[in-house]
N, C-alpha and C positions, 0 to 999 in steps of 0.2 A: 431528521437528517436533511442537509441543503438537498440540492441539485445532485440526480445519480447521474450515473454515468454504470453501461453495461461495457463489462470486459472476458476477456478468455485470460484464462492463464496456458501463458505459451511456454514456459518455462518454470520448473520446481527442482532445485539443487541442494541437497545436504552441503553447509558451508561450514560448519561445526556442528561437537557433539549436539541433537535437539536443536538446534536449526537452522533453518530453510531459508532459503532465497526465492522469493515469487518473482515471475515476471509476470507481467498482466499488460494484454494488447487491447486498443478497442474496437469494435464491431467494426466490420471493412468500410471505409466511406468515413469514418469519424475521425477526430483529431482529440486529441489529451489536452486540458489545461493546462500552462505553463505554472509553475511555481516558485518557490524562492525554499532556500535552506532552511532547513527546520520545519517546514510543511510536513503536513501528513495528513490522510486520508481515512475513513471511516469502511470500513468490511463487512458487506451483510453475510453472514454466514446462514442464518434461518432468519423467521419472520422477526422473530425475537431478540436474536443475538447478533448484536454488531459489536465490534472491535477497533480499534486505532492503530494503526502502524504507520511508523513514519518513512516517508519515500528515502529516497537513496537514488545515485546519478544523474543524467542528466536533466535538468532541470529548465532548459529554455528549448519551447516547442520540443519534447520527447516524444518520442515514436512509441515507449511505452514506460511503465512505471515498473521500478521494481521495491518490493520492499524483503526487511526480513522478520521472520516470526520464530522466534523460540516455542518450542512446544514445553510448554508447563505443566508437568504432570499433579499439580498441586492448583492447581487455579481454576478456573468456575467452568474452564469446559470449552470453552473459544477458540485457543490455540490450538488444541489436541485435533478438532473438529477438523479445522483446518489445516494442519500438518499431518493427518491419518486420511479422511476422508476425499479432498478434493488432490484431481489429477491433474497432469497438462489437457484440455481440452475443456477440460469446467468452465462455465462460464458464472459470472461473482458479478456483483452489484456493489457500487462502492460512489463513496460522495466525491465531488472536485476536493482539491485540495482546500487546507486551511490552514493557517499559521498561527498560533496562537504562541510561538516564540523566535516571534522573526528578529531579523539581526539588526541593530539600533546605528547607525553611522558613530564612528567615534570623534572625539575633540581631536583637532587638529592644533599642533602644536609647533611655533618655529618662528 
């Protein structure tokens, strides 16, 4: 994983059935990386298990990051960890952002 970055989650919302809405701030004194649409970020959840979720809102200098996570009750254990186990006050280790489907400028036509 690049570059972490430690966070709290300050916010956890049921937004539909199985899932969640994370907010995630970071340590007092820190600033978030800016990102671009389509970014998303890496979630350590143990030593072993990390996860990708893609961000969501504002994206230039944010104040914090929110993502969403479905909790999959059929999948290798990631989600659920995270959707059962951590609270608002947790604090989650998680990489800057990366894009790996960023948005291409289109032809311009006229």
């Amino acid at each position: 994983m690049s570059k972490t970055i430690s966070v709290t989650i300050i916010g956890k919302k049921p937004v539909a059935e199985g899932i969640y809405e994370f907010t995630l701030a970071p340590e007092a004194g820190n600033n978030l990386p800016s990102y671009q649409a389509g970014a998303h970020i890496d979630v350590c959840i143990d030593d072993v298990t990390v996860r990708q979720y893609s961000l969501m809102g504002e994206f230039e200098a944010p104040s914090v990051y929110k993502i969403g996570v479905m909790r999959d009750p059929d999948g290798r254990g990631g989600s659920q960890r995270l959707c059962d186990s951590f609270q608002v006050g947790d604090t989650l280790t998680i990489s800057e952002p990366r894009n790996l489907f960023s948005l291409q400028p289109a032809a311009h036509y006229g």
